[in-house]
KOLGU-4560 file (N, C-alpha, C; in nm, 3 decimals, padded with zeros to 5 digits):
<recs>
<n_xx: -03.017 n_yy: -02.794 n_zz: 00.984 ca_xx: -02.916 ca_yy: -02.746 ca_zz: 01.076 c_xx: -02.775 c_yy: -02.776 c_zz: 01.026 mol: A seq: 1 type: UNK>
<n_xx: -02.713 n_yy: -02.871 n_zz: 00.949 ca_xx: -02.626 ca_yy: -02.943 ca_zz: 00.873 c_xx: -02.567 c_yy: -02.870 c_zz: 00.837 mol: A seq: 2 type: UNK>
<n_xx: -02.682 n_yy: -02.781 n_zz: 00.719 ca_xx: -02.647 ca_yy: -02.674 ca_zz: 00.641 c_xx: -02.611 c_yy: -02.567 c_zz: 00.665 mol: A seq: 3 type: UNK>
<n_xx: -02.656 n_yy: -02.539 n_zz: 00.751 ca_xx: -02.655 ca_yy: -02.356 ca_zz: 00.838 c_xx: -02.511 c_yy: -02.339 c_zz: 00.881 mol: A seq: 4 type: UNK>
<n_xx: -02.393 n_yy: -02.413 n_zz: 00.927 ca_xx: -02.282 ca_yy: -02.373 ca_zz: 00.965 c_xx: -02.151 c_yy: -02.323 c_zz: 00.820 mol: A seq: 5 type: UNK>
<n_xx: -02.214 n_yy: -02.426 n_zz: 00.782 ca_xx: -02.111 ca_yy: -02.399 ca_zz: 00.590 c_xx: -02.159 c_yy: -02.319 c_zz: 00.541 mol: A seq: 6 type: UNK>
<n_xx: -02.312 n_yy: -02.269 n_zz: 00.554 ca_xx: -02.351 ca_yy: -02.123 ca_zz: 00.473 c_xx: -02.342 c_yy: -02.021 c_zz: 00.557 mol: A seq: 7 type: UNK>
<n_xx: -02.298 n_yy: -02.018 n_zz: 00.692 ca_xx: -02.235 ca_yy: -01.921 ca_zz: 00.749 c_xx: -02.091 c_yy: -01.909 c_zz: 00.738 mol: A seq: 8 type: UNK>
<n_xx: -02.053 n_yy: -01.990 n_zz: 00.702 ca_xx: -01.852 ca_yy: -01.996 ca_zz: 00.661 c_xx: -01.812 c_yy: -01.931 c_zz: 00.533 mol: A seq: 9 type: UNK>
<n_xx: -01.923 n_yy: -01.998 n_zz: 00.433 ca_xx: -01.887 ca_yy: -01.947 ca_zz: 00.321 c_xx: -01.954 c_yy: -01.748 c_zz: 00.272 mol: A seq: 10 type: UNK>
<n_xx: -02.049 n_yy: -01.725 n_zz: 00.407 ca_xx: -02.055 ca_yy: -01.593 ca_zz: 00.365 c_xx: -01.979 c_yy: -01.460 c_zz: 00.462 mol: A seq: 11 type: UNK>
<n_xx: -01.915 n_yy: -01.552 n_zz: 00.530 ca_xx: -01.791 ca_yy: -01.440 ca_zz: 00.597 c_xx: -01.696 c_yy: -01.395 c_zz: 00.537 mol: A seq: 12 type: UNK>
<n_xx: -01.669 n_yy: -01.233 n_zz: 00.495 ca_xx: -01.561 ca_yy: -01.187 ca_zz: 00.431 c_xx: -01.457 c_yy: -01.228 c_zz: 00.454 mol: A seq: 13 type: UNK>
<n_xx: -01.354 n_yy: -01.235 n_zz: 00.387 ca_xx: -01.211 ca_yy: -01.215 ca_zz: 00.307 c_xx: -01.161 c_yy: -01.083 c_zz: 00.406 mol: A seq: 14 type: UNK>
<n_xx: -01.065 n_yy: -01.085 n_zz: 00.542 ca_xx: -01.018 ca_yy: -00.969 ca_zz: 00.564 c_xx: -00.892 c_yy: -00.966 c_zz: 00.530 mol: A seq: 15 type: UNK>
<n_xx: -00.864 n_yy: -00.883 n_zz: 00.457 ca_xx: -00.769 ca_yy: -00.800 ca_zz: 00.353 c_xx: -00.690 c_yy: -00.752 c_zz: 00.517 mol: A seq: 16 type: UNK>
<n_xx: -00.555 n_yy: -00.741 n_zz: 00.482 ca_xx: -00.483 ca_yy: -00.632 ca_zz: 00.590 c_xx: -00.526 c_yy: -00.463 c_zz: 00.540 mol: A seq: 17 type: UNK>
<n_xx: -00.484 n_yy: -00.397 n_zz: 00.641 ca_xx: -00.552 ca_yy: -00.253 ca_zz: 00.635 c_xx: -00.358 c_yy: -00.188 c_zz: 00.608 mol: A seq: 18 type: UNK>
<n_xx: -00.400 n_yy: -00.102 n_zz: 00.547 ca_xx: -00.220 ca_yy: -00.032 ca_zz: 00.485 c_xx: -00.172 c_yy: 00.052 c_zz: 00.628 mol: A seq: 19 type: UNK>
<n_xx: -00.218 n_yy: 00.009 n_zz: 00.713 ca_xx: -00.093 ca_yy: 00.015 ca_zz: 00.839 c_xx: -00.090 c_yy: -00.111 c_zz: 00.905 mol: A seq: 20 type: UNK>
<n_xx: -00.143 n_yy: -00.187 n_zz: 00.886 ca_xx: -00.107 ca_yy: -00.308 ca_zz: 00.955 c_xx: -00.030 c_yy: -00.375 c_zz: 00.874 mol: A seq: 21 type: UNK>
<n_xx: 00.021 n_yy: -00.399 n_zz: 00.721 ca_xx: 00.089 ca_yy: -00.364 ca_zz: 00.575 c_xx: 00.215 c_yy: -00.324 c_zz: 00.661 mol: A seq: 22 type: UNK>
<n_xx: 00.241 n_yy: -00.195 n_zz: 00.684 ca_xx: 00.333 ca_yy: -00.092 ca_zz: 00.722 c_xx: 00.386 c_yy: -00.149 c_zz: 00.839 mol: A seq: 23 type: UNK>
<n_xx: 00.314 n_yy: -00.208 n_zz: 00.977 ca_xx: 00.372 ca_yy: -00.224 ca_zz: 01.045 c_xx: 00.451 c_yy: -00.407 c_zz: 01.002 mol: A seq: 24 type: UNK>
<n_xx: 00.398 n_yy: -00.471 n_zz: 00.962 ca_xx: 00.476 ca_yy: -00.571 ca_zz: 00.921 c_xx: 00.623 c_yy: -00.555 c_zz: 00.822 mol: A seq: 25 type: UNK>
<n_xx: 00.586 n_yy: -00.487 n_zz: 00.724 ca_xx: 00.666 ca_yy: -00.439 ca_zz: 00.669 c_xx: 00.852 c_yy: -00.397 c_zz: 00.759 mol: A seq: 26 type: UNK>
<n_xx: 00.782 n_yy: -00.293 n_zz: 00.861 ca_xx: 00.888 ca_yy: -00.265 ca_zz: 00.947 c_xx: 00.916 c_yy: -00.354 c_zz: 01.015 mol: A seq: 27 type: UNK>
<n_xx: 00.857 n_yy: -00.422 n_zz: 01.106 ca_xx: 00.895 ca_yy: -00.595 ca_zz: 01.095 c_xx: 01.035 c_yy: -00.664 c_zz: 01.105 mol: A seq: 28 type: UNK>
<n_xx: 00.991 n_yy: -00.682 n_zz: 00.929 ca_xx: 01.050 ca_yy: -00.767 ca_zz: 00.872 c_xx: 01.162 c_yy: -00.704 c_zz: 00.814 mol: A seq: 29 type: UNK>
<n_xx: 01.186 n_yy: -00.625 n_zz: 00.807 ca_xx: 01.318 ca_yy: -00.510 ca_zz: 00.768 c_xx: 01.419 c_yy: -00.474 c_zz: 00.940 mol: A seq: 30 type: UNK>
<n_xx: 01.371 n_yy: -00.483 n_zz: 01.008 ca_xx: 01.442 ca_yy: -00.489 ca_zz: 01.129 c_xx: 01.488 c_yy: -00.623 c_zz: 01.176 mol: A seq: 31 type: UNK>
<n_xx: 01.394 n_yy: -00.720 n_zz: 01.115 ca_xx: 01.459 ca_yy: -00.846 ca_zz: 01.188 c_xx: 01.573 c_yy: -00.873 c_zz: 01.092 mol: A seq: 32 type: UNK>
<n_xx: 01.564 n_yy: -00.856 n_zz: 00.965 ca_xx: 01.674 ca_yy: -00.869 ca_zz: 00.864 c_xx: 01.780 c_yy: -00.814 c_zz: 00.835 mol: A seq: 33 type: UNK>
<n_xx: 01.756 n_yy: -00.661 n_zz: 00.960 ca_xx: 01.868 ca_yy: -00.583 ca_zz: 00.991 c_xx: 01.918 c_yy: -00.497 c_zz: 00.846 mol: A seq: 34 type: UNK>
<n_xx: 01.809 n_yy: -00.513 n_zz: 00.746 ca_xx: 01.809 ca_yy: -00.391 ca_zz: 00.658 c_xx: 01.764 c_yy: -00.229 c_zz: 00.754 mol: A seq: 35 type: UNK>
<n_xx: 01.884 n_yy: -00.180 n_zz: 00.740 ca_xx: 01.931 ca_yy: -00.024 ca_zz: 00.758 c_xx: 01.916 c_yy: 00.094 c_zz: 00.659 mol: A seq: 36 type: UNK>
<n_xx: 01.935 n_yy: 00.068 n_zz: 00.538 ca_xx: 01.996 ca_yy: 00.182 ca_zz: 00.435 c_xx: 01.831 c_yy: 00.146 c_zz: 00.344 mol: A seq: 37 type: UNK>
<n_xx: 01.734 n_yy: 00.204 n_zz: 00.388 ca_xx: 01.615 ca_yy: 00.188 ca_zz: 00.321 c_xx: 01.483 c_yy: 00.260 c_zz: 00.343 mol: A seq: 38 type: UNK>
<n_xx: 01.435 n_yy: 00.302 n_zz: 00.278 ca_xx: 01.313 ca_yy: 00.373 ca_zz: 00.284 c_xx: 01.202 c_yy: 00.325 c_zz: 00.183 mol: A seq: 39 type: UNK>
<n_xx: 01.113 n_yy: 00.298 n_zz: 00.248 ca_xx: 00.963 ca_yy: 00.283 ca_zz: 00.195 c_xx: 00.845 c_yy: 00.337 c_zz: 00.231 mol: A seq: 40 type: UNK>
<n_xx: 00.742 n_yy: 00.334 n_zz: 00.141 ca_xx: 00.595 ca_yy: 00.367 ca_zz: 00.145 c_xx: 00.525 c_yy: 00.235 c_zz: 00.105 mol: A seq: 41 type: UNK>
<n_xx: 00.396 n_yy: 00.275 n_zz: 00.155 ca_xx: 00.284 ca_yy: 00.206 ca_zz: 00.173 c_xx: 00.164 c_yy: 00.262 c_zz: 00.099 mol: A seq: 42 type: UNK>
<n_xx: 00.118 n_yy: 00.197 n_zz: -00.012 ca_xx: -00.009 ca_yy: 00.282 ca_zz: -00.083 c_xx: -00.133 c_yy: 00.243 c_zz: -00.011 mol: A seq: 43 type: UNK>
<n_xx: -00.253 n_yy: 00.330 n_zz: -00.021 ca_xx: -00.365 ca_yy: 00.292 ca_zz: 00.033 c_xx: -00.410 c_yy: 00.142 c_zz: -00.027 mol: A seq: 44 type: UNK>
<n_xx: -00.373 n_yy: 00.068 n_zz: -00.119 ca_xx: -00.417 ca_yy: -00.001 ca_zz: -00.136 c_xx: -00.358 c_yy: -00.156 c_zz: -00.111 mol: A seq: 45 type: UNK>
<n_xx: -00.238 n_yy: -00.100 n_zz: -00.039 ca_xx: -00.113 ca_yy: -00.208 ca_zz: 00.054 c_xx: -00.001 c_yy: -00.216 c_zz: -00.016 mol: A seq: 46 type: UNK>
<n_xx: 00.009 n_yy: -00.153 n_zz: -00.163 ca_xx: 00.131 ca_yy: -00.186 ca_zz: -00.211 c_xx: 00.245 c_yy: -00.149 c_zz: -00.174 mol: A seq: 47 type: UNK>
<n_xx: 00.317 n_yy: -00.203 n_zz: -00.137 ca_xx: 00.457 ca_yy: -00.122 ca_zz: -00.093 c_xx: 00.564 c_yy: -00.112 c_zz: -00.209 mol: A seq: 48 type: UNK>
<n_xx: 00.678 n_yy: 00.031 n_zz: -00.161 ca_xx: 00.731 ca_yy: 00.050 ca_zz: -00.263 c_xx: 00.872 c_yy: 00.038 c_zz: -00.135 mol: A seq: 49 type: UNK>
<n_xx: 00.979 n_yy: -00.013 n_zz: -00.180 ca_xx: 01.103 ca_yy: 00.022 ca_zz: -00.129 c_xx: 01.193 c_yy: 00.030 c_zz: -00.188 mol: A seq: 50 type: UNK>
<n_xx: 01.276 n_yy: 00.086 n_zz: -00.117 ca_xx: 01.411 ca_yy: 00.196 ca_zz: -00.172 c_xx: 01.504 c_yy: 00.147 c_zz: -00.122 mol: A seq: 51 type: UNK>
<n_xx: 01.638 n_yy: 00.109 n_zz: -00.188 ca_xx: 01.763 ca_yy: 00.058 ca_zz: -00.101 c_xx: 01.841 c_yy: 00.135 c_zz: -00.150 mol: A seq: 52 type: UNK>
<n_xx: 01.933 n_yy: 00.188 n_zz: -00.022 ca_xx: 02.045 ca_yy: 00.280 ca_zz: -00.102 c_xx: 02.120 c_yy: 00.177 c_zz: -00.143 mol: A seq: 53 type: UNK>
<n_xx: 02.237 n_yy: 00.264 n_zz: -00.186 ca_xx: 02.351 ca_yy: 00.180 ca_zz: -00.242 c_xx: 02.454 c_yy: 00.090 c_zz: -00.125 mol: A seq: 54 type: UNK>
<n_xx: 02.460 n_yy: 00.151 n_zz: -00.032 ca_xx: 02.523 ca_yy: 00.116 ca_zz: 00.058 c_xx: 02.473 c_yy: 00.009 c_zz: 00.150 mol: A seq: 55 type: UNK>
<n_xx: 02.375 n_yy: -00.050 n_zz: 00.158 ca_xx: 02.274 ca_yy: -00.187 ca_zz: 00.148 c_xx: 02.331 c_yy: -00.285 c_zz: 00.110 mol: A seq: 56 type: UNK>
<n_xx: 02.393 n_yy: -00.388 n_zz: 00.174 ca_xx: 02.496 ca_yy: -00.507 ca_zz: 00.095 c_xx: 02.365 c_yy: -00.595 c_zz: 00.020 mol: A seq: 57 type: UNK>
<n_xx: 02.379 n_yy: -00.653 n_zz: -00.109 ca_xx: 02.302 ca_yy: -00.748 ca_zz: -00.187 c_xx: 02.239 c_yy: -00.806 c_zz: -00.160 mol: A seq: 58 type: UNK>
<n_xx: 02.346 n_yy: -00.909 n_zz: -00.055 ca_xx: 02.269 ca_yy: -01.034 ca_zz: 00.001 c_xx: 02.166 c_yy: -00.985 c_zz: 00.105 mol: A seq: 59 type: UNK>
<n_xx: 02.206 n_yy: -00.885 n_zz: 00.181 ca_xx: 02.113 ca_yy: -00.862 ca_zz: 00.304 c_xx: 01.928 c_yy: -00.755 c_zz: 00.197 mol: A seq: 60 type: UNK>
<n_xx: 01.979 n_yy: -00.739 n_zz: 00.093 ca_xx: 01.842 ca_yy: -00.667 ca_zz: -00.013 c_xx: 01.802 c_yy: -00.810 c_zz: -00.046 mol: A seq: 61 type: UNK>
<n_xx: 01.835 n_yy: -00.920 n_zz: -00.058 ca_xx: 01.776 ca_yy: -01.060 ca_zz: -00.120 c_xx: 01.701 c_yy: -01.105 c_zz: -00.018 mol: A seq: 62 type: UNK>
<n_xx: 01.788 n_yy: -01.110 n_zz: 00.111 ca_xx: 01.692 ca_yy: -01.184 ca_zz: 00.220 c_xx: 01.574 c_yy: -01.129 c_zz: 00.268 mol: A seq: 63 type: UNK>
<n_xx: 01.590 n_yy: -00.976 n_zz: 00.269 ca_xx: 01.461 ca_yy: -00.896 ca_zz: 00.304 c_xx: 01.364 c_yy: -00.889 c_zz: 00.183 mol: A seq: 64 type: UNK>
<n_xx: 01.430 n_yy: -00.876 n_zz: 00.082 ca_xx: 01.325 ca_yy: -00.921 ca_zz: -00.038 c_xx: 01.235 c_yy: -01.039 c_zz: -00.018 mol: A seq: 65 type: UNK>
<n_xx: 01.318 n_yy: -01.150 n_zz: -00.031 ca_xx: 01.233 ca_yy: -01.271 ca_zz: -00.025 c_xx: 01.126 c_yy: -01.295 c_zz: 00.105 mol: A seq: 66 type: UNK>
<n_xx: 01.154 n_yy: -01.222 n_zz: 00.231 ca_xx: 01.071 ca_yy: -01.251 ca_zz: 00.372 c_xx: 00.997 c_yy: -01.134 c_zz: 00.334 mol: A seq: 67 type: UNK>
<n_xx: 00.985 n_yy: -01.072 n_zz: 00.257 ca_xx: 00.871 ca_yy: -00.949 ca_zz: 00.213 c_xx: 00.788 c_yy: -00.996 c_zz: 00.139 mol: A seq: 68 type: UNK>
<n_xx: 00.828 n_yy: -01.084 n_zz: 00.072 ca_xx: 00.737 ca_yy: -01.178 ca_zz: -00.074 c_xx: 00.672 c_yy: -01.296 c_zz: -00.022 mol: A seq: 69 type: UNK>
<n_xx: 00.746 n_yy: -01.341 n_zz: 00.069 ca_xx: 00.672 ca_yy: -01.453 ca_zz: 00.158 c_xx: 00.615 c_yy: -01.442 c_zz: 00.269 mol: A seq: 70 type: UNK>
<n_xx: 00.535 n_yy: -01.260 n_zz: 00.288 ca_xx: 00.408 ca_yy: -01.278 ca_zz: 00.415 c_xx: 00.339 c_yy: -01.266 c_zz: 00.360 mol: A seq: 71 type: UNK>
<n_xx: 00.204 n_yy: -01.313 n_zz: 00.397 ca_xx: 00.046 ca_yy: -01.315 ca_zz: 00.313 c_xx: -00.007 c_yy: -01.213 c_zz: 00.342 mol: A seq: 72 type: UNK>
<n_xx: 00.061 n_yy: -01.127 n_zz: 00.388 ca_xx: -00.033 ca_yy: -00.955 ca_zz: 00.356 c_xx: 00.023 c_yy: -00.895 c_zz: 00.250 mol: A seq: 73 type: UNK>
<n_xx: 00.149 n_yy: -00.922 n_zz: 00.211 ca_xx: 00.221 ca_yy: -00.882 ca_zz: 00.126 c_xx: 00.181 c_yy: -00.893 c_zz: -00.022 mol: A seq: 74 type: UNK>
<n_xx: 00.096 n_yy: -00.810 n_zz: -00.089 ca_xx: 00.038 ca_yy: -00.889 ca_zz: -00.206 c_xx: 00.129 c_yy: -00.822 c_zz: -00.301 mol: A seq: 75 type: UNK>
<n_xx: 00.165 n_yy: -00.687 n_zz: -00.294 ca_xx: 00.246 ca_yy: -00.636 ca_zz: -00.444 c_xx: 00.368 c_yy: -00.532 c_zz: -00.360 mol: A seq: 76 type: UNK>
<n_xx: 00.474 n_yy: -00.584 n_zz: -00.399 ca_xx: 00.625 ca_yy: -00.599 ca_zz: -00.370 c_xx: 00.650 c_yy: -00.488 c_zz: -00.512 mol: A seq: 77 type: UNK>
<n_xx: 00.724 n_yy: -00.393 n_zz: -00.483 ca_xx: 00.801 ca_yy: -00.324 ca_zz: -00.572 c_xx: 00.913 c_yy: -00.255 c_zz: -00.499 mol: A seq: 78 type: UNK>
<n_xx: 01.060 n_yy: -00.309 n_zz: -00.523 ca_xx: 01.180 ca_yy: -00.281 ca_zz: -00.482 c_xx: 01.291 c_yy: -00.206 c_zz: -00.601 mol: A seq: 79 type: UNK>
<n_xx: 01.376 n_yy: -00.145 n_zz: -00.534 ca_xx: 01.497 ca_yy: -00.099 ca_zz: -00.626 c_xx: 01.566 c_yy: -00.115 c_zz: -00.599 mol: A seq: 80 type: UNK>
<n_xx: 01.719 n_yy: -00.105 n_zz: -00.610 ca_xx: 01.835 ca_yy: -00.080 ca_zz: -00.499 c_xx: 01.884 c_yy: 00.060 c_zz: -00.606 mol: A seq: 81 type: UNK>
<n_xx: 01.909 n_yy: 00.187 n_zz: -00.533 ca_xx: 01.950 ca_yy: 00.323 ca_zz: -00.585 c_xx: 02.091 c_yy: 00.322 c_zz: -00.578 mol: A seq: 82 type: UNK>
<n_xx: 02.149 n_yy: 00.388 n_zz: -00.644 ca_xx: 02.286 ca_yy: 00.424 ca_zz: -00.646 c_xx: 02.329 c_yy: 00.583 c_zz: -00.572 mol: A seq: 83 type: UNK>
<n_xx: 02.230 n_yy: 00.581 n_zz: -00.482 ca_xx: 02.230 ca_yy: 00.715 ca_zz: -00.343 c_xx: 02.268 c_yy: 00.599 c_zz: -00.230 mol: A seq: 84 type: UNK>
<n_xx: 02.357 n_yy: 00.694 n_zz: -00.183 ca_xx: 02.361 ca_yy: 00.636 ca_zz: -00.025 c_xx: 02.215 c_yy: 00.686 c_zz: 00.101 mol: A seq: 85 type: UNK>
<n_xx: 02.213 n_yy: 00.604 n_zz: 00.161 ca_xx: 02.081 ca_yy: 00.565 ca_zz: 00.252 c_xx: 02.154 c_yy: 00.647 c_zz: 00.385 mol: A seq: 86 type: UNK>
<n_xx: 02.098 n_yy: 00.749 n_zz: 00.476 ca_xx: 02.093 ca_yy: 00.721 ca_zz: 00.642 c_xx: 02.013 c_yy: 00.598 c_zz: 00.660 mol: A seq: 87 type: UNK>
<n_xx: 02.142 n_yy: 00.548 n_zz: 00.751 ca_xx: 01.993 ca_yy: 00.416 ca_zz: 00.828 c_xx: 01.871 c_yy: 00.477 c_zz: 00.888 mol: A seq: 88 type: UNK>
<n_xx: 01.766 n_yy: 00.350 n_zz: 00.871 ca_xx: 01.681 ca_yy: 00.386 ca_zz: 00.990 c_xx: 01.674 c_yy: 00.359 c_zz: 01.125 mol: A seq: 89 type: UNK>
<n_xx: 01.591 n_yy: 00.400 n_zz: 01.170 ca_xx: 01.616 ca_yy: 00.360 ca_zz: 01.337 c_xx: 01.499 c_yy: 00.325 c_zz: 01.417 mol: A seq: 90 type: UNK>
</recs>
C-alpha cells in the first residue's frame, strides 16, 4: 500500500498549457504592463511570436519581455521591436 501512492504520482502526465490558454496569459501580461503598440501570435505548439512597433518605449518592451520569460507556460519567447509604428491594442 506504501507503494501504490508514489506509483500513482509518478505516472500522472505533465500538463503542458494548451495555445489558448498560452494566448490568454500572454494578453495578460501585456495589459498589466500596459504594452499598447504590439501584436502577436501564438503557434500551435505555444510559441509565441511578438511584434513591437517602434513607438513602444524600451523600457516598457524590457519589462514585458522579462514577465513573458518568467511564466511557466511560457516556454519559447521570440520578440522584435520594428521600426513601423503600432495602433494600440485594446
Amino acid at each position: 500500500m506504501r507503494f501504490l501512492l508514489p506509483a500513482l504520482l509518478f505516472s500522472l502526465p505533465v500538463w503542458a498549457a494548451t495555445p489558448a490558454e498560452i494566448e490568454y496569459t500572454v494578453q495578460q501580461i501585456l495589459a498589466r504592463e500596459g504594452a499598447l503598440f504590439v501584436d502577436y501570435s501564438v503557434g500551435g505548439s505555444g510559441r509565441v511570436i511578438l511584434l513591437f512597433g517602434i513607438n513602444e518605449p524600451d523600457w516598457r518592451i524590457e519589462k514585458a519581455v522579462k514577465a513573458l520569460q518568467s511564466h511557466p507556460d511560457i516556454k519559447d519567447l521570440t520578440w522584435v521591436k520594428t521600426d513601423t509604428d503600432f495602433c494600440p491594442i485594446r
